[in-house]
GUVEXKOL-557075 format. One record per residue (C-alpha): residue in three letters; x, y, z; residue number from 1. Coordinates in nm, 4 decimals. Example, Ala and Ser with C-alpha at 12.3 -4.5 7.8 and 13.67 -1.06 7.14 Angstrom:
BEGIN
{ala {1.2300 -0.4500 0.7800} 1}
{ser {1.3670 -0.1060 0.7140} 2}
END
This chain:
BEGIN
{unk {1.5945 -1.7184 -3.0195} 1}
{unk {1.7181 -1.3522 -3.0438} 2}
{unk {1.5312 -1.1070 -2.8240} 3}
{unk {1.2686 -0.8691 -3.0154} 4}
{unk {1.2990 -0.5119 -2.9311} 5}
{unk {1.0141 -0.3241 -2.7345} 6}
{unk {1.1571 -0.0122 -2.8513} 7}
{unk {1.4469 0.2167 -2.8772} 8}
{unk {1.5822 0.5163 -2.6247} 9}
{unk {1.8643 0.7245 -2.6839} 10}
{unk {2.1596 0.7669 -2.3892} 11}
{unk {2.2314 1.1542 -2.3418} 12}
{unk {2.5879 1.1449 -2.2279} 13}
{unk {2.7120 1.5191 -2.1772} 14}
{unk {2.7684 1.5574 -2.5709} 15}
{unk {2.7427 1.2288 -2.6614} 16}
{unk {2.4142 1.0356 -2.7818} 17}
{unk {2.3874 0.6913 -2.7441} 18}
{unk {2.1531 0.4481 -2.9690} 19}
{unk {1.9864 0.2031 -2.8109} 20}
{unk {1.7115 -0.1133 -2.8115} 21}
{unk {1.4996 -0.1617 -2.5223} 22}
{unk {1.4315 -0.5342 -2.4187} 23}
{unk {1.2154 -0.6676 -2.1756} 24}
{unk {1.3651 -0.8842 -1.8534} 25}
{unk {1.1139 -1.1252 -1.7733} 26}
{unk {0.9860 -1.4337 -1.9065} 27}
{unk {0.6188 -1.5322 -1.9604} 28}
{unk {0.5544 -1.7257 -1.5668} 29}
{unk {0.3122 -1.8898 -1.6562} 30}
{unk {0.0946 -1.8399 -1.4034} 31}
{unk {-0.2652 -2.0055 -1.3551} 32}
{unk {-0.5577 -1.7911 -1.4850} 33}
{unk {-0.9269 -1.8553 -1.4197} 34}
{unk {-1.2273 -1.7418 -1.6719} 35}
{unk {-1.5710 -1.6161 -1.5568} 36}
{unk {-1.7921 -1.8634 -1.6739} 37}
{unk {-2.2061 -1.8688 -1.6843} 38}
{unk {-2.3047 -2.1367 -1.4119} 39}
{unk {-2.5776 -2.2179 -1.6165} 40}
{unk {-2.4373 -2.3355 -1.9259} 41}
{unk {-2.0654 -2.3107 -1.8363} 42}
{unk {-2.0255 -2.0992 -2.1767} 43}
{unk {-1.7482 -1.8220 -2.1146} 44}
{unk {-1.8831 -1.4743 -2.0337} 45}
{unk {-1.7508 -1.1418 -2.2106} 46}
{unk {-1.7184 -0.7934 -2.0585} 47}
{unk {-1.9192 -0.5054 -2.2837} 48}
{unk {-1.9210 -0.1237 -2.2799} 49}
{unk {-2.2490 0.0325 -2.1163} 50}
{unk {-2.3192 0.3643 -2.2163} 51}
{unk {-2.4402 0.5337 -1.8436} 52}
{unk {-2.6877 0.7748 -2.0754} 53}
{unk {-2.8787 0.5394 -2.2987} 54}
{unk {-2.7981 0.2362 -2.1413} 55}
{unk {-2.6591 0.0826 -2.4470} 56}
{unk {-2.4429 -0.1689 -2.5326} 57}
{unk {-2.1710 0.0345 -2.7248} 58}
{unk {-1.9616 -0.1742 -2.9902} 59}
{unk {-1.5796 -0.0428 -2.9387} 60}
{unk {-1.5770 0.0558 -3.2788} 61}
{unk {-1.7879 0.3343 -3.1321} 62}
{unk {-1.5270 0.4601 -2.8679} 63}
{unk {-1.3327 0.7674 -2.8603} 64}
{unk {-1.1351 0.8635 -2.5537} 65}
{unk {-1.1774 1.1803 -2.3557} 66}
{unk {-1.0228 1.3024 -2.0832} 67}
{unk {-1.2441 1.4671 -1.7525} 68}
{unk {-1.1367 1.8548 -1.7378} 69}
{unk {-1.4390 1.8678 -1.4728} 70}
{unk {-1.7137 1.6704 -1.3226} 71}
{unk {-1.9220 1.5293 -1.6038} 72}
{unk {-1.7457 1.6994 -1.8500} 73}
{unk {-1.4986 1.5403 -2.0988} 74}
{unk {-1.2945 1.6471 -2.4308} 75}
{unk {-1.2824 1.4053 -2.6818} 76}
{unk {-0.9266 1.3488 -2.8525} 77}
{unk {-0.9336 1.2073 -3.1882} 78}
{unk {-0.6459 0.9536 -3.2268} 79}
{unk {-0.4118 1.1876 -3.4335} 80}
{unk {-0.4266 1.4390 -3.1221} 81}
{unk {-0.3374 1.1297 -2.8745} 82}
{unk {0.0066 1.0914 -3.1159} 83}
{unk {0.0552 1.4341 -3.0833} 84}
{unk {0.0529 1.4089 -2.7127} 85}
{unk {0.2741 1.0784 -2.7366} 86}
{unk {0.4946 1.2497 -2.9673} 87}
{unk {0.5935 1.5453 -2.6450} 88}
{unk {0.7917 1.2202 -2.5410} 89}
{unk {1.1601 1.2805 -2.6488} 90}
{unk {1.2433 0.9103 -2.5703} 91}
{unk {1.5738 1.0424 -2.4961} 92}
{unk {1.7554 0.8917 -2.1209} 93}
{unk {1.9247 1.2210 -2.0277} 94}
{unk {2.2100 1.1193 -1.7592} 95}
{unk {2.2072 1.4094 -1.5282} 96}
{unk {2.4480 1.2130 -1.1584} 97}
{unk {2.6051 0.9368 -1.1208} 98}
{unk {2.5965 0.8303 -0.7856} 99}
{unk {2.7267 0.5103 -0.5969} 100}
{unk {2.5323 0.1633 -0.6889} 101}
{unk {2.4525 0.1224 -0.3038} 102}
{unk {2.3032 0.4828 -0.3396} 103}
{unk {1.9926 0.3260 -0.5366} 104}
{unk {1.7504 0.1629 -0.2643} 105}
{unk {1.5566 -0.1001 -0.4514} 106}
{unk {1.2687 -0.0255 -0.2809} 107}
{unk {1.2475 0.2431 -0.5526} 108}
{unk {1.2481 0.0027 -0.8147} 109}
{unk {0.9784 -0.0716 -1.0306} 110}
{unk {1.0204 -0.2075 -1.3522} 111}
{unk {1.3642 -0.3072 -1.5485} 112}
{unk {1.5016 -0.3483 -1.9057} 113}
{unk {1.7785 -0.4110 -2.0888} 114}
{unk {1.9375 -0.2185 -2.3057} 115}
{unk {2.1112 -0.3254 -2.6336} 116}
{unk {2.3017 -0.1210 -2.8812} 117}
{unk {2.1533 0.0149 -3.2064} 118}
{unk {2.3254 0.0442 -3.4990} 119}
{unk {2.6128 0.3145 -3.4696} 120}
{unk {2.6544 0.3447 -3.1139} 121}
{unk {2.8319 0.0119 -3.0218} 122}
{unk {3.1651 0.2010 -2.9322} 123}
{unk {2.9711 0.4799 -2.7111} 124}
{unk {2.8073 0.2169 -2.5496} 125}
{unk {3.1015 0.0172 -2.4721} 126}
{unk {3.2873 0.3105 -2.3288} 127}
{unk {2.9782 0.4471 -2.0989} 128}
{unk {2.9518 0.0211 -1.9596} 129}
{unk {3.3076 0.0283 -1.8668} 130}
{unk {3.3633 0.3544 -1.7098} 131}
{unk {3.0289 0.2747 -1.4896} 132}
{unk {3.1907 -0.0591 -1.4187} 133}
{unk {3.5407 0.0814 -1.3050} 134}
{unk {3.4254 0.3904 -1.1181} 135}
{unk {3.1562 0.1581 -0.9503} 136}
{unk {2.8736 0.4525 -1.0182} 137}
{unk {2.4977 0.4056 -1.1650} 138}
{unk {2.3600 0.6650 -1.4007} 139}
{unk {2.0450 0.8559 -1.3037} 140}
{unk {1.8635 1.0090 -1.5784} 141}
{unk {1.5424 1.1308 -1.6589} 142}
{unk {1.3373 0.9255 -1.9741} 143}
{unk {1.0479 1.0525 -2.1480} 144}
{unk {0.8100 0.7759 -2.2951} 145}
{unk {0.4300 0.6981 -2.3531} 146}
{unk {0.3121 1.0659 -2.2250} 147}
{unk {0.4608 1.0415 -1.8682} 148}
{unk {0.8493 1.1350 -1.7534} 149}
{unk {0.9988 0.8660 -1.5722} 150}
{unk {1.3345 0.8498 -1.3445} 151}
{unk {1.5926 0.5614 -1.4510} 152}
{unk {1.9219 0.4286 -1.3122} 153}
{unk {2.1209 0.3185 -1.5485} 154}
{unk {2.3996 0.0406 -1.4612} 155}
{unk {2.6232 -0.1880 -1.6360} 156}
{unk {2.5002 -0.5587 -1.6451} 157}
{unk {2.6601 -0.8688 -1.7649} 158}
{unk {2.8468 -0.7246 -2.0630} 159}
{unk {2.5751 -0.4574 -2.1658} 160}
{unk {2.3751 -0.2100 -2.0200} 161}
{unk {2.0361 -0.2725 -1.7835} 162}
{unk {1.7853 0.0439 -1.6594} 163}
{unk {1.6144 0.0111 -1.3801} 164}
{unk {1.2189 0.1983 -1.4212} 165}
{unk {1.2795 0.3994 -1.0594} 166}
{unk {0.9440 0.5199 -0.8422} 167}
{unk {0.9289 0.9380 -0.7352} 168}
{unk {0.9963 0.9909 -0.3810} 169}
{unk {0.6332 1.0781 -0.3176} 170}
{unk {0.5534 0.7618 -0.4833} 171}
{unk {0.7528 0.5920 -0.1637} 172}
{unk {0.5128 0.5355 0.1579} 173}
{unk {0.7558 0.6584 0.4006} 174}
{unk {0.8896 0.4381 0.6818} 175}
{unk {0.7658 0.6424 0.9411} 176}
{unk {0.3736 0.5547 0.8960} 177}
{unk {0.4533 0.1692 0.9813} 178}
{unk {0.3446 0.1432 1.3309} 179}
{unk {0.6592 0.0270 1.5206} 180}
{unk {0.5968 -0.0411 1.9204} 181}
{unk {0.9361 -0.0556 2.1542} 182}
{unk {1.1364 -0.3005 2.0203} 183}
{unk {1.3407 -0.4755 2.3449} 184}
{unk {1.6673 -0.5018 2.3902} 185}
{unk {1.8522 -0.8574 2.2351} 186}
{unk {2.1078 -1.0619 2.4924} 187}
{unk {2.4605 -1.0566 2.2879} 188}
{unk {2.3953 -1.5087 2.3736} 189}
{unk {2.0651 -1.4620 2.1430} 190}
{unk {2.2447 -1.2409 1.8810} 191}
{unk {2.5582 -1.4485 1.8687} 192}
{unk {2.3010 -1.8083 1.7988} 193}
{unk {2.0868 -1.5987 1.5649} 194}
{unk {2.4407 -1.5028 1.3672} 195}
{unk {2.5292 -1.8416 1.3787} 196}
{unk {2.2298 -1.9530 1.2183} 197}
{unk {2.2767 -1.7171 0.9395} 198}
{unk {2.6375 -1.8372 0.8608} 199}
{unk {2.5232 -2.2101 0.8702} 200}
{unk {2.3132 -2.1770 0.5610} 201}
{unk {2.4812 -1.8118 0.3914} 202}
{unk {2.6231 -1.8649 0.0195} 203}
{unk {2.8435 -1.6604 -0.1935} 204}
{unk {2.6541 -1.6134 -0.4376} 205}
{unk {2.2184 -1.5483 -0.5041} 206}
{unk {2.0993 -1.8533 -0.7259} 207}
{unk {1.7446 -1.8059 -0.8544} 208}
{unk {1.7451 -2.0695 -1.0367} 209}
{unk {1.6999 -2.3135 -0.7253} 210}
{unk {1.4197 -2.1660 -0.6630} 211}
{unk {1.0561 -2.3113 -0.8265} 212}
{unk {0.6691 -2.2125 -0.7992} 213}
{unk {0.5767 -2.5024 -0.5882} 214}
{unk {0.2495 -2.3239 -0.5388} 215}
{unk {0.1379 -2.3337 -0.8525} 216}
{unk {0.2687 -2.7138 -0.9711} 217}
{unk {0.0711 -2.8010 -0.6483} 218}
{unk {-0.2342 -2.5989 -0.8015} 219}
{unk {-0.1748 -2.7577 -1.1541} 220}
{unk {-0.1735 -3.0853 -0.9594} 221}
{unk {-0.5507 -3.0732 -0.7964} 222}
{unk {-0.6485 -2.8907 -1.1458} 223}
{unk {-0.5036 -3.1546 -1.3047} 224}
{unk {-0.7529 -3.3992 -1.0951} 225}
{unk {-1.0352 -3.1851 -1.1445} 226}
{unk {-1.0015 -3.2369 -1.5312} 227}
{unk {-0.9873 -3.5845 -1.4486} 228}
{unk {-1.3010 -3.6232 -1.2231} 229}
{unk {-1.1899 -3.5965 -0.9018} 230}
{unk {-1.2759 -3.3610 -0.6218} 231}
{unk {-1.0239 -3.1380 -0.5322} 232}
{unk {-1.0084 -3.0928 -0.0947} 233}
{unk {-0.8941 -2.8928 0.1114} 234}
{unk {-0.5245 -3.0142 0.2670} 235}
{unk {-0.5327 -2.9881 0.6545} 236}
{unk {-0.3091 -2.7307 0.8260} 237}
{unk {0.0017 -2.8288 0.9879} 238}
{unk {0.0244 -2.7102 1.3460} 239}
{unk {0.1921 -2.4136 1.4387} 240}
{unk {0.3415 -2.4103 1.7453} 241}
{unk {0.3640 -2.0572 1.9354} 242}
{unk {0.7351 -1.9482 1.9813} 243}
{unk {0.7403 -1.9571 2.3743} 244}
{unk {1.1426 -1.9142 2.4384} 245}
{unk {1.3272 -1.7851 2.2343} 246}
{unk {1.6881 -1.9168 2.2951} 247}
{unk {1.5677 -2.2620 2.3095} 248}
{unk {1.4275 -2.1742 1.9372} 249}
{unk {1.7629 -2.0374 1.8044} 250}
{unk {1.9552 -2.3326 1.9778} 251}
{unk {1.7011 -2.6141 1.8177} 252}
{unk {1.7349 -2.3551 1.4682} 253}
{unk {2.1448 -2.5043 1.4680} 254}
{unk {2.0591 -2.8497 1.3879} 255}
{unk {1.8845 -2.7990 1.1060} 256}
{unk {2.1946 -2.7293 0.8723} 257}
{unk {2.1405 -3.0139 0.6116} 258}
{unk {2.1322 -2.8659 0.2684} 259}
{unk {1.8487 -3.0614 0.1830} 260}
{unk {1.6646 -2.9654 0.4289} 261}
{unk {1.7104 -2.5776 0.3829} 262}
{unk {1.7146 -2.3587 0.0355} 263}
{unk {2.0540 -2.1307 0.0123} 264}
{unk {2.0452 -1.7991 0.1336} 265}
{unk {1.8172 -1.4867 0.0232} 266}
{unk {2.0551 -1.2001 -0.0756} 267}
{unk {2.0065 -0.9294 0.2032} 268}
{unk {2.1504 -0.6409 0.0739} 269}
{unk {1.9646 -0.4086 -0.0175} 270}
{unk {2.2000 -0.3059 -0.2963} 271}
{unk {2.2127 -0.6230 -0.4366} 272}
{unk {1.9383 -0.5116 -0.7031} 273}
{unk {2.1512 -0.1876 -0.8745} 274}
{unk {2.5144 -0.2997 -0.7978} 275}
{unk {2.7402 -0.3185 -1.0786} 276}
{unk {2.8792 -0.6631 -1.0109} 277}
{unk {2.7785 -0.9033 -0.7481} 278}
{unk {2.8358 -0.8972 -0.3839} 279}
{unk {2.9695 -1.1593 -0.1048} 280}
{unk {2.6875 -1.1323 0.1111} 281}
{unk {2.3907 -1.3250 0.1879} 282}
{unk {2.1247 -1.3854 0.4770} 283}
{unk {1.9122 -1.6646 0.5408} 284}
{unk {1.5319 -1.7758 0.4729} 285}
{unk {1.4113 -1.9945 0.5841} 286}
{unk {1.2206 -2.2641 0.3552} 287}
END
C-alpha cells in the first residue's frame, strides 16, 4: 500500500524550487500499552480538565489556548490567530552548505523523513539526488514548519531523497560534563585479542532486520498467561560474574564465534546514519 503524505516542503536550491511530499520513516512498533484502571470496579479511568479557579470540571469544548506573557497572566488566541501564527511558517527547506556526509554526527539527529517528489519537480529532484550522490555531500538547510524553525540535512537515499530533523548545538549536552576519571593505559596483547574479537563476528553490511523485540514477545507471553488465569512471576536472575582479569576474558571472548550463538555486528560508525551510500565497516555487540 502506497505511502500517504504527512505533508509537503519545498527544496530551495540557489534558483531552483523543488516540490516535494513528506513521508514518515517508521512503522507502527507495536509496543505494549497499559490503561489506568479503577481497582474497584476495574472500569477504565479518564483524565478531565480542572479549572484551578472554580474548581470545575471544564468540558474541552470550553478551552481556548493562551499563552503566559507573565506570571498568572495569559492572552487568549482565538484559533484563526493560531493559523496566522502557523501560517509565519514558509515550509520552504532553504539549502544554505553542503558539507561531507561524515560531517553530520548523528548524535544530532532527531527525527527523519522521506521525501518524495510532487508533481512538477521530478527532474529537479532527480538532478539535486545525483549530484549529492556523486560529490558525496549532504545538504544543510534551514525548514520552517508548525511555528518553530528547524535545521535539516538533506541526503540522497535509496533512489530518492531522505531529511534528517537535526537538534541546535545548544540542544547537544556537551561531552565535557560526562564525568570521565583516568582512563589506564591498554597492553598492545589486550588490544590486539580485543581486535580480534571484533573481526570474528564484523559483517559487511548493518541488517536490522535480524534483529526482533524479544522483550516484548516475552511480555506478550506472561500477558498472554495472565488472560488465561495464570500468575505471572518473577524469572530469577542469572549470575553475573565480576570481570576479575581481563586478558583471560578477551581470550575465553575467542571461542565464542558460532553465528548462532552471536547476532552480526552493530554498525560503529558514527556516520553510518547521514552517509550517502553504505559503508564497509562494522563493530561488534555483543548479544
Amino acid at each position: 500500500m502506497p505511502a500517504r503524505s504527512i505533508g509537503t516542503a519545498t527544496i530551495s536550491f540557489g534558483l531552483v524550487s523543488i516540490p516535494t511530499k513528506l513521508y514518515t520513516t517508521n512503522e507502527s512498533s507495536g509496543d505494549i500499552h497499559f490503561n489506568m484502571l479503577h481497582d474497584a470496579d476495574g472500569a477504565r479511568l479518564k483524565q478531565q480538565y480542572i479549572c484551578t479557579k472554580c474548581n470545575e470540571v471544564v468540558d474541552r469544548d470550553h478551552t481556548v489556548k493562551g499563552y503566559e506573557h507573565a506570571k498568572g497572566q495569559y492572552v487568549v488566541l482565538s484559533v484563526e490567530e493560531l493559523k496566522a501564527l502557523d501560517a509565519v511558517a514558509t515550509q520552504t527547506i532553504a539549502l544554505e552548505e553542503f558539507v561531507p556526509a561524515a560531517a553530520v554526527d548523528p548524535l544530532y539527529v532527531e527525527k527523519s523523513y522521506y521525501l518524495g517528489p510532487d508533481k512538477g519537480g521530478e527532474r529537479a529532484y532527480k538532478l539535486i539526488h545525483d549530484a549529492m550522490l556523486e560529490t558525496g555531500l549532504v545538504g544543510v538547510a534551514s525548514y520552517s514548519a508548525r511555528g518553530k524553525q528547524y535545521i535539516v540535512a538533506l541526503r540522497p537515499f535509496e533512489n530518492g531523497l531522505i531529511i534528517h530533523q537535526l537538534r541546535y548545538a545548544q540542544e547537544v549536552k556537551p561531552w565535557s560534563e560526562v564525568p570521565i576519571p583516568d582512563l589506564p593505559e591498554i597492553k598492545p596483547a589486550e588490544l590486539g585479542l580485543a581486535k580480534q574479537i571484533i573481526q570474528q563476528i564484523a559483517h559487511e553490511t548493518f541488517s536490522p532486520e535480524k534483529y526482533k523485540d524479544e522483550v516484548s514477545e516475552r511480555m506478550m507471553e506472561l500477558i498472554n498467561k495472565k488472560v488465561e488465569g495464570q500468575e505471572i512471576t518473577v524469572a530469577p536472575e542469572a549470575p553475573t560474574g565480576k570481570v576479575i582479569d581481563l586478558m583471560e576474558a578477551l581470550k575465553a571472548s575467542l571461542g565464542m564465534s558460532k553465528a548462532e550463538d552471536r547476532k552480526p555486528a552493530v554498525s560503529a560508525p558514527a556516520v553510518a546514519e547521514v552517509a550517502a551510500a553504505p559503508k564497509k565497516k562494522a563493530a561488534s555487540k555483543k548479544k
